[in-house]
N, C-alpha and C positions, 0 to 999 in steps of 0.2 A: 504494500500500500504506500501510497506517496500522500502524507500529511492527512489531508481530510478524504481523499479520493480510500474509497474502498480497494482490496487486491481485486487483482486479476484473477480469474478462473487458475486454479491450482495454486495460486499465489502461498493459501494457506498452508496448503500440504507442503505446497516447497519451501517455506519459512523452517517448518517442523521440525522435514528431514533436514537441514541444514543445520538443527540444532540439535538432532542427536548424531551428525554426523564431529563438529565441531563446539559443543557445549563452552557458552560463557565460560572465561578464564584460561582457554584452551591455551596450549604455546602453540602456535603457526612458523611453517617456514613461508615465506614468499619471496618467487625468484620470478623477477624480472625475465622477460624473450630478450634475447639478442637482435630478433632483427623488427621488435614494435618499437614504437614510442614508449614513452613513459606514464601517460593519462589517453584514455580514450576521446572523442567528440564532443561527450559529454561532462571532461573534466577527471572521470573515474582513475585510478591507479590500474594501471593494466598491470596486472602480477599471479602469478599460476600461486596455489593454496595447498601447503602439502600437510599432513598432519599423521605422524604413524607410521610413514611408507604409503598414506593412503593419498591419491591425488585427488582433493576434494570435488574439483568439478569433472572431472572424469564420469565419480562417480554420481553427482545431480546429472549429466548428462543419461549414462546409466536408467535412471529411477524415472528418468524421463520430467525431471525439475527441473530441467536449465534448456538453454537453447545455444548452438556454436554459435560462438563471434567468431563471424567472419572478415577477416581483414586479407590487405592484401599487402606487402606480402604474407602468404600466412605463416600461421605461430609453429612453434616450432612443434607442437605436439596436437598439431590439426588432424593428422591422419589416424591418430589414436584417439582422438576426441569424435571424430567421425565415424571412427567404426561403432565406440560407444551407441 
């Protein structure tokens, strides 16, 4: 949800799983792509999310809670996010 605006359809469910994937307090690694910028269009920190061995949007991708950002050129773990 964005401020007063209600989520999106699955919005909640993907809130959820993101938080039993990554639980408040978590330690995070976040690594930068070599070949993006450093904020996306919108300002956002472009940085992959790893916690555990676990690569966190792999797996919302997975669960079917996220959607590939697609950029061009693409990130360096596009193909594996794809197949997700």
């Amino acid at each position: 949800a964005h401020g007063a605006e209600p989520a999106e359809c699955y919005g909640d469910a993907a809130t959820d799983l993101m938080a039993q994937l990554v639980p408040a307090g978590t330690v995070l690694t976040l690594t930068t792509d070599p070949g993006q910028g450093d904020r996306d269009i919108y300002g956002r920190l472009l940085r992959y999310v790893d916690h555990d061995g676990l690569d966190v949007a792999h797996r919302l991708l997975e669960q079917g809670a996220a959607r590939l950002y697609d950029s061009e050129p693409a990130m360096a773990r596009t193909h594996d996010y794809r197949a997700a």
